[in-house]
C-alpha positions, 0 to 999 in steps of 0.5 A, spaced: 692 785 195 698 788 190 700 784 184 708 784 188 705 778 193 708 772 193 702 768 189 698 773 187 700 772 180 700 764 178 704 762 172 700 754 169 703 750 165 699 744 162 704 741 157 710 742 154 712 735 150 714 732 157 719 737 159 720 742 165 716 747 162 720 753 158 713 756 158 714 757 166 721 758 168 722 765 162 716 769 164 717 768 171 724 770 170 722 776 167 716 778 172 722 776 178 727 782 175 720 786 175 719 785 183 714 780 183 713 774 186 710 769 181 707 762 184 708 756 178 704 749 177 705 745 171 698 741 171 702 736 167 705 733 173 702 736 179 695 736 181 690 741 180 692 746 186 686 750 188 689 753 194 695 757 189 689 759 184 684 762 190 689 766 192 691 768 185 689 775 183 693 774 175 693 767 172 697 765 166 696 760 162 702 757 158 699 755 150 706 753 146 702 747 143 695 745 141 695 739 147 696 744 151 691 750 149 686 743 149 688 742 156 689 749 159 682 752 156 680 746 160 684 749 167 682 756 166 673 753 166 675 751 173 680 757 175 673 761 173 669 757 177 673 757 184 676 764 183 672 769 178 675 775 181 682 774 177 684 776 171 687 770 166 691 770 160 693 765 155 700 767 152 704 762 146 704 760 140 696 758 140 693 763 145 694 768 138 691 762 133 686 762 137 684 769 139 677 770 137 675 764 141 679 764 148 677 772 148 671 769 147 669 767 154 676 765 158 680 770 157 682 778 159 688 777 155 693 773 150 699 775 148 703 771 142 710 772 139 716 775 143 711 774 149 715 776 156 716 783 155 707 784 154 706 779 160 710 784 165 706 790 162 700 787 162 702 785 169 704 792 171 698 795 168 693 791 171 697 792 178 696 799 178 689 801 175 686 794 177 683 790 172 681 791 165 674 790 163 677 789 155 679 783 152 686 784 149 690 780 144 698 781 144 703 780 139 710 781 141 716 781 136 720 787 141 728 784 142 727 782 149 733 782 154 733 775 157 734 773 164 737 766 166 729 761 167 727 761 173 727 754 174 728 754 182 721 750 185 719 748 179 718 740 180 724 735 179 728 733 173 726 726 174 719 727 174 719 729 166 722 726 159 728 722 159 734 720 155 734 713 153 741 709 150 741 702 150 740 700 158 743 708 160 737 713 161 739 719 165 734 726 165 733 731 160 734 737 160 730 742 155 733 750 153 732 753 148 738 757 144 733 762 139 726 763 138 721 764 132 724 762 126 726 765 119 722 759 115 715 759 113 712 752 113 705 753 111 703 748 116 707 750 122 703 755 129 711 759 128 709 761 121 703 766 122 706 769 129 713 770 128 713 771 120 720 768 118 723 773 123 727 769 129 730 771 136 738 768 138 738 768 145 745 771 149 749 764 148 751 766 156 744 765 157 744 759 154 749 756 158 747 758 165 740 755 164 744 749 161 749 749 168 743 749 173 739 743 169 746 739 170 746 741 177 739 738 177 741 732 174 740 733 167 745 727 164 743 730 156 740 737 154 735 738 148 736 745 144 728 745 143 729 751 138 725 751 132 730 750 127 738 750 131 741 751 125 737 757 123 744 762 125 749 756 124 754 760 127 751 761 133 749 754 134 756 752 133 760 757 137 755 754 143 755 747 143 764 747 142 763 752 149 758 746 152 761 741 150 768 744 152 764 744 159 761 739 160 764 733 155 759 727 158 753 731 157 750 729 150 745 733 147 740 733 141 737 739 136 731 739 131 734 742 124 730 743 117 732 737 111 735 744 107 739 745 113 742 739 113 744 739 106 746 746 106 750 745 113 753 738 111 759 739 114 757 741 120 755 734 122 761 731 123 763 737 129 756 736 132 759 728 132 765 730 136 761 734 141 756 730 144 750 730 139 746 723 141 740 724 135 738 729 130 730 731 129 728 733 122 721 735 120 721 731 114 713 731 114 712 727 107 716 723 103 711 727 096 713 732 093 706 734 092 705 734 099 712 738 100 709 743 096 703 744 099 706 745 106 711 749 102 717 745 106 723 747 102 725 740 101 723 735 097 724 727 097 729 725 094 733 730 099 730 726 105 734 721 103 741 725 102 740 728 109 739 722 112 745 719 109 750 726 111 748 724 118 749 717 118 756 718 115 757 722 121 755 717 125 749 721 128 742 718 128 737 722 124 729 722 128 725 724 122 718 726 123 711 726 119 705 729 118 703 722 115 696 723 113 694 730 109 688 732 105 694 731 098 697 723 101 695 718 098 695 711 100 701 710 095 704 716 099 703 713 105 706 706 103 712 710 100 713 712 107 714 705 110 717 703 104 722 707 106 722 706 113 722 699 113 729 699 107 733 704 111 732 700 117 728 707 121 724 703 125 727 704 131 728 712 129 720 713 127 716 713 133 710 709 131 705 715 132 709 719 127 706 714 122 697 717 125 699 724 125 694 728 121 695 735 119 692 740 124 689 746 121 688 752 128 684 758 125 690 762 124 695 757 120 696 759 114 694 754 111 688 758 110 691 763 105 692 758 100 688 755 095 690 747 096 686 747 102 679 749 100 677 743 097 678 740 104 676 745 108 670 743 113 667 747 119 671 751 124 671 746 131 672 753 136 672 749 142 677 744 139 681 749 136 682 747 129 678 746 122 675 739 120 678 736 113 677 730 109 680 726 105 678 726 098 679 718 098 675 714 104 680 710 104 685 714 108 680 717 114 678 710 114 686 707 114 687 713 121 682 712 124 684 704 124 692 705 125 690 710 130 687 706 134 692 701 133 698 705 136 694 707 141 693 700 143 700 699 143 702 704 146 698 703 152 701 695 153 708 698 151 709 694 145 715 694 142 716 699 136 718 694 131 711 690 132 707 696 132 709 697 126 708 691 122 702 692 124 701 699 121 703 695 114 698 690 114 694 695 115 695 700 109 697 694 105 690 691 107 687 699 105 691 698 099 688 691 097 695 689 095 700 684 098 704 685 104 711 685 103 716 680 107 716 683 114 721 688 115 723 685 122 719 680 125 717 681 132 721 676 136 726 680 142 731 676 139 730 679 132 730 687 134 736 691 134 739 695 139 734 701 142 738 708 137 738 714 143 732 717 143 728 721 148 722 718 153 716 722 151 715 722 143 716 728 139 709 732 136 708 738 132 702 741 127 697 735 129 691 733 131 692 730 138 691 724 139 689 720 146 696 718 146 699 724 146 693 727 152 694 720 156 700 722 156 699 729 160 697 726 167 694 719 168 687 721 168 687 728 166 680 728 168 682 728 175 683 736 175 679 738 169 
């Protein structure tokens, strides 16, 4: 059986924050212009297909985050299990972190960085000598050429994260206009993989993709690069021929808190042509956890952001890291202080507020000597090192408002509720009195729902059940 048949190679997606995977729609573009027939599954949304992976002689699993990599390394145990003839590779951000263990025992192959380019070669190496007894790691930074993603088969738009404003909820789209990113966050999986270099994506591409999500009734797109304003010039000169385009069409992006200070007056054009919301990675309100992460703002310049885009009349979705070896439990209440006085309740989902930091073994995190002090074992099979806190009170206070927005998060509880219960909770861990409620919980007292997508937004955290429930119904139905 030639790799060239169609099915012989299976592309498996397991989580991509609640979207129509980018994860398999570029690689099979790329194998497609290559001449072969790649099948896909994304097991976050189908169920486990054992039909596509007995006929499979290649397997590729997607890994960009580590939800995904705890998912997929599961998958690929019952791939080997149904099928041990057929070669598997893990590729993305996570399959390279996690090398040592992944090549170890899942994997023949994991490809990181620029991955497309590799997987056609390592596809086409073992479509003619057969398959390689080695256990390789990838990482590609190679300039590819992009082709337009393949997205035709892969499940409905429907199906996937949507765009919520006010009563209007309309499918999402997602595309990706660069990749890599010039910053190096300590914290962040794109830092150790990419090293500050990032890769723009012919903005002819872009708009193609954009017009084939649309055509599949896509009513809002999201710009998932790593940072939209890392080429300004060229985030620019995008959204004015999308929106030219398709003026109905709202859009988001996610940009750093120093771009937008640099960027200012960018925010009132990305206004005008469509932009719903913003995200940025705040991650800490603490200069002193700023500085550990090395994030390239402080917390004075937080507030300044959020209010250049306000006075352009966007809404600003900031995300934390809120529990780190360096947070206090002054730290923490700063941040629902600051949440609660500005009115942020409706823009900080309730599970941005139990995101504790993630440490993969290839962070680089591990280079620097702040994290020593709290660095426990390495955990392979979870993918990450343990840390704790130097002050019992904050693990205590995770793991009880952990379980608390996991509560409400299953009984659909408003967002203005969860987080009055967040406060009592840390003002209690603090011995000190609860301020006034910052809203109370009565429906008649809520303001109007800002826009936002349907699936939160996660990065650099250790996933919670929340975030795992949120895959499938019962992931173990496939597991």
């Amino acid at each position: 059986m030639s790799l060239r048949d169609p099915g012989a190679v299976l592309l498996i997606s397991c989580y991509e924050l609640g979207h129509q995977p980018l994860g398999l729609a570029w690689p099979r573009a790329f194998l497609e212009r290559a001449g072969y027939a790649p099948d896909c599954l994304d097991l976050s949304v189908e169920p486990f297909d054992e039909a596509k992976v007995q006929r499979a002689r290649f397997v590729g699993i997607a890994v960009p985050m580590h939800t995904a990599l705890r998912l997929g390394a599961a998958a690929a145990q019952r791939i080997r299990r149904l099928n041990a003839r057929c070669f598997i590779c893990f590729y993305g951000l996570y399959a390279v972190l996690n090398a040592d263990y992944l090549r170890g025992s899942l994997a023949g192959a994991v490809i990181g960085g620029e991955i497309e380019g590799a997987l056609v070669d390592l596809v086409e190496q073992i479509d003619r000598d057969g398959t390689q007894s080695g256990r390789m790691q990838i990482s590609s930074l190679e300039r590819l050429h992009y082709p337009v993603p393949a997205r035709a088969g892969l499940p409905d738009l429907q199906r996937y994260v949507h765009m919520a404003r006010g009563a209007d909820v309309v499918p999402a789209g997602y595309v990706e206009a660069s990749r890599g990113c010039l910053h190096e966050c300590l914290h962040c999986p794109i830092t150790p993989v990419y090293g500050g270099r990032f890769f723009a994506v012919p903005r002819a591409v872009v708009l193609d993709d954009i017009r084939q999500l649309i055509a599949a009734g896509a009513g809002h797109i999201t710009f998932g690069d790593p940072d939209f304003l890392n080429g300004p010039g060229h985030a620019l000169k995008l959204v004015r021929a999308f929106h030219a385009e398709f003026p109905r069409v709202s859009y988001d992006f996610t940009t750093k808190v120093e771009h937008i200070l640099e960027h200012r007056d960018l925010f009132p054009e990305f206004a005008a042509t469509g932009c719903a919301f913003i995200v940025s990675a705040v991650e800490s309100l603490s200069d002193r956890v700023l500085r550990e992460l090395e994030k390239g703002h402080t917390g004075a310049d937080v507030r300044t952001a959020l209010g250049i885009v306000r006075e352009a009349g966007l809404t600003l979705r900031p995300t934390f890291v809120a529990f780190t070896p360096w947070t206090t439990l002054k730290d923490y209440l700063e941040v629902l202080r600051f949440v609660a006085d500005l009115n942020l309740i409706e823009e900080v989902d309730p599970v941005q507020l139990v995101i504790r930091l993630l440490i993969p073994p290839g962070s680089a995190l591990l280079s620097r000597p702040g994290i020593r002090p709290y660095l426990g074992r390495l955990e392979p099979a979870a993918f990450t090192y343990r840390w704790t806190h130097p002050d019992p009170r904050m693990d205590r206070l995770h793991r009880d408002v952990t379980a608390l927005v996991e509560r409400a998060a299953h009984a659909g509880e408003n967002a203005a509720d969860t987080f009055q219960a967040i406060r009592e909770a840390a003002f209690a861990a603090a011995g000190e009195a609860l301020p006034r409620p910052a809203l109370a919980g009565q429906a008649t007292a809520l303001p109007a729902r800002s826009p936002r997508l349907t699936e939160p937004w996660f990065c650099c955290a250790e996933p919670t059940e929340i975030q795992l429930g949120s895959v499938t119904a019962d992931p173990g139905k496939w597991v």
